[in-house]
N, C-alpha and C positions, 0 to 999 in steps of 0.2 A: 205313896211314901209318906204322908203328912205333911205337917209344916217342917220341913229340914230347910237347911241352908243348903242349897244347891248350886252348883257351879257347873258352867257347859261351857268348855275347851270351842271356841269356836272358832278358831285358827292359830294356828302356832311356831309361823315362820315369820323373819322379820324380815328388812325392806326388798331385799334378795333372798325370795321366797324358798322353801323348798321345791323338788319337782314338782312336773307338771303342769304350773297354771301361769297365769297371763299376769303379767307386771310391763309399769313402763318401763323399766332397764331391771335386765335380767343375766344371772351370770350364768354362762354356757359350761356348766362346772361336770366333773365325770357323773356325778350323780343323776342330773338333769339329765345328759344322753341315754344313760344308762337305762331307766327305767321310760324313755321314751323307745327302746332300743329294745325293749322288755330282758336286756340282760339283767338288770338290779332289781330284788326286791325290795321296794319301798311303798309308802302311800302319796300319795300329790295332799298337800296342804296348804291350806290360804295362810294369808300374814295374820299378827297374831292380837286376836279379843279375846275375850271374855264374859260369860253374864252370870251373873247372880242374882238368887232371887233366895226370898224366906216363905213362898207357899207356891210356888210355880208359877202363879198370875201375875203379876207384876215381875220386870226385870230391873236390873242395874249392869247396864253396859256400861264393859271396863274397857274403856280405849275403842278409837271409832276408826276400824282398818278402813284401807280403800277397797278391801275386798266384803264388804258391807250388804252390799246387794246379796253377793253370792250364800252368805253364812245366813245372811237373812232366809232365803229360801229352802236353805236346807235345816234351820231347824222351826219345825210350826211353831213351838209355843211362842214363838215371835212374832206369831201374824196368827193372832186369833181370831181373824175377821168378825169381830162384835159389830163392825158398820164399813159402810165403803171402803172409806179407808183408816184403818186399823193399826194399830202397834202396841207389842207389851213393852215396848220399851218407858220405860218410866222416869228414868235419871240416868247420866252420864257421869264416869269418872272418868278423867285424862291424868293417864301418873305421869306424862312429860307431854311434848312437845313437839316431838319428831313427826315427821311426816307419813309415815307409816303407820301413828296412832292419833293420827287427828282426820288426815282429810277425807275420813268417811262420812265426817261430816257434811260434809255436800253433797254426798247420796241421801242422807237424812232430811233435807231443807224442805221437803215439803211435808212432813211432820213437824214441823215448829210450829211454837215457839218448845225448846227443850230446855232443860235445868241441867247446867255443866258445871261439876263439881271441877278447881283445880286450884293450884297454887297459884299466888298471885305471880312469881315466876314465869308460869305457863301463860298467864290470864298474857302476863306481857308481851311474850313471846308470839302471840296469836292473837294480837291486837296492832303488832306492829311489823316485824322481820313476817310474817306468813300469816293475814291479817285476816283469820277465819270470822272473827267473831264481827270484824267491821261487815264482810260481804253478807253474811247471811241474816245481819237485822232486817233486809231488803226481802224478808220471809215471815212471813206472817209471826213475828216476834222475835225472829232469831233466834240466838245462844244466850239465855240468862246465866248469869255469871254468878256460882257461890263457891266462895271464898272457901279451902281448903287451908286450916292453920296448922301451922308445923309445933305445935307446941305440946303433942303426944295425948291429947285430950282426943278421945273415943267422940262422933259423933255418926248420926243416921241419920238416913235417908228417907222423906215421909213414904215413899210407894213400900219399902222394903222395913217396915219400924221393927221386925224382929230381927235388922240383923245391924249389929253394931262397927264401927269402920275408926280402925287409926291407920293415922299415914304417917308414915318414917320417912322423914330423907333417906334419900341414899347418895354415894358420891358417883357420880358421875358428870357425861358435858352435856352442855347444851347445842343445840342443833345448829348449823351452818345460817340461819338467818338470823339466830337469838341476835341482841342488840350487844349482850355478853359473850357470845363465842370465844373462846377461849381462856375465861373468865370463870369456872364454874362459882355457881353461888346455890344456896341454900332453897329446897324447891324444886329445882331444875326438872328431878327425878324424884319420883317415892316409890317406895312399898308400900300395898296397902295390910293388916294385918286385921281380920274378920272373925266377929264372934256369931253365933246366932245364939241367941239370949233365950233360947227355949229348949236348946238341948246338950247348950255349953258346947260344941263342937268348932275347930278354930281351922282358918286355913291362912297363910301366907302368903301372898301372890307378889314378885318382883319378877318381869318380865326384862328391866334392864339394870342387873347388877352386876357394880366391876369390881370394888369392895366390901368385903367380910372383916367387921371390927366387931368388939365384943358385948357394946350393947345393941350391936345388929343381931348378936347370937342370943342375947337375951327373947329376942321379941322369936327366933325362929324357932326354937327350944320350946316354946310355948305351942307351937301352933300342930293340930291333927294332921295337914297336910299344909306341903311345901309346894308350890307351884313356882318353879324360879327359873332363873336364866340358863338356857342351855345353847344359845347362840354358836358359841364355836369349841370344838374339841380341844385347838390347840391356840396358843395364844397368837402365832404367825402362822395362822392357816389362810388369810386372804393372800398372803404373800405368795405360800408354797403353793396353792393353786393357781397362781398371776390371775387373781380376779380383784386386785386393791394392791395401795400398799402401805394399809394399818394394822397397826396391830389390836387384836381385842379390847385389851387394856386401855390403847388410846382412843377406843370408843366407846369406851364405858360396860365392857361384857368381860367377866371373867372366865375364864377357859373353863373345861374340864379337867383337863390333864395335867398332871404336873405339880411338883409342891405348891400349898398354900392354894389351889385349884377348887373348884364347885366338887368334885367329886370326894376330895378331902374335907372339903367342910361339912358331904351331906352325911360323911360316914358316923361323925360326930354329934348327929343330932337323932333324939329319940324317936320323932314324928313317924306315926305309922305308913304314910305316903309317900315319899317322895317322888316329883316329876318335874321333869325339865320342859321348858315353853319356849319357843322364842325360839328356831332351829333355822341355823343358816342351812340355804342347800351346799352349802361345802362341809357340812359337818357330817363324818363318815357313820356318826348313829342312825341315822337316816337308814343306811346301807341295813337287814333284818339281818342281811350273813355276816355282818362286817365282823372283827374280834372288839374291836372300839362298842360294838351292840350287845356282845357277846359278857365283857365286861362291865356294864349297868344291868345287866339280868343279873348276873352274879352278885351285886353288890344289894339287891332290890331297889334301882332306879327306874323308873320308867319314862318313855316318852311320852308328851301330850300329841294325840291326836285329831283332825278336826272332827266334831262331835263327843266326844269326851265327856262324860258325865260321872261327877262326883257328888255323892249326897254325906251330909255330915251332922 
């Protein structure tokens, strides 16, 4: 393929995964039985990364699920055994805090010391409330820490120099140990929004967003593909399936459905891609028959699957 910017979907459920796979607390939702039950067409999908790369040899792993091990194995370019022990992994981004996108890191601890791009938000968050970066200096270098500035200045990543990286805030909360919980501040969360500087091709990636303002629309407008939140269909779908009882909104995921909704804003935007990441197992797109499935073919949305390969 050349040097493109390449992106591989490498899981795309968030902490209460889609079917099929093994989490610590898992919700017993109709989907889960269903395709354990082989009544439901669906795929089983891990929680949700990301890798990027600008020539396929070196990567930039976006967010470090706990299901880490697993995606590792199933995709090689990740383990190109050039020596014992081996990794393309080159550089870490963490666009939050949550524990769904960080503690894969402790699957990773004997590959350190690694280069972890985040906000200083995060840096805190994971220094203090869920204190990754304290535990794993006790690893041949630990987590080096680079600062992530929210000031809309484009910077790269040396493993990946062809492909260029801004982060946008976005609004949402902070995770139950932040020292801020309930507090959001500035950080917390980002988009990151990606060029590759050799073939101008752009993609978008926001894995947790709850609002759409309009210089959020500026930066998605821009981008060849969307890779955004598709967490939950409805905004009280934890409720109506008694597996929580939050609503989307109050956890930083904007629904699908519904005025002012992901599917209403991705109608509005030119970008050749469209794909939704980030899929709870109560979200009935999961379902291939469902009409909720039925209605993103029709619109040209598509779901992210684990292995998903985008080149641009």
């Amino acid at each position: 393929m050349g040097n493109t910017l390449r992106s591989t979907a490498l899981g795309e459920g968030p902490g209460a995964r889609a079917a099929g796979a093994n989490t610590g607390r898992r919700h017993e939702c109709a989907a889960r039985r269903g395709v354990r039950a082989g009544t439901l067409r669906a795929q089983p999908r891990t929680q949700s990364s990301i890798a990027i790369s600008d020539d396929g040899g070196e990567w930039i792993l976006c967010n470090a699920s706990p299901d880490i091990r697993a995606q590792l194995e199933a995709f090689p370019a990740l383990q190109p055994a050039r020596k014992l022990r081996d990794t393309a992994i080159a550089g870490i981004v963490l666009l939050d805090s949550q524990i769904d996108h960080c503690t894969g890191l402790l699957t990773l601890r004997e590959g350190c010391p690694h280069q972890v791009w985040c906000t200083e938000m995060v840096h805190q968050d994971l220094t203090t409330g869920f204190p990754l970066f304290n535990m794993l200096s006790h690893w041949n270098g630990g987590l080096q820490h680079q600062l992530i500035e929210l000031d809309a200045k484009p910077f790269t990543i040396p493993a990946c120099p062809g492909l260029r990286l801004t982060a946008i805030a976005l609004r949402s909360s902070a995770p139950p140990y932040s020292p801020h919980r309930g507090n959001p501040h500035p950080g917390d969360n980002i988009g990151l929004f990606i060029e590759d500087l050799r073939t101008g091709g752009t993609l978008f990636y926001a894995p947790g967003l709850g609002q759409v303002d309009e210089p959020l629309l500026g930066w998605m407008r821009r981008a060849d593909c969307l890779l955004v939140d598709g967490t939950l269909w409805r905004d009280d779908e934890m409720r109506r399936c008694e597996v929580g009882d939050k609503l989307g909104s109050e956890m930083g995921h904007l629904p699908q459905s519904g005025p002012g909704g992901m599917l209403e804003v991705l109608d509005g935007l030119p970008a050749a891609r469209k794909i939704l990441i980030h899929i709870n197992n109560t979200n009935p797109i999961l379902d291939l028959d469902s009409p909720e499935r039925a209605e993103l073919d029709a619109r040209g949305i598509e779901v992210a699957f684990d292995g998903m390969s985008i080149h641009l």
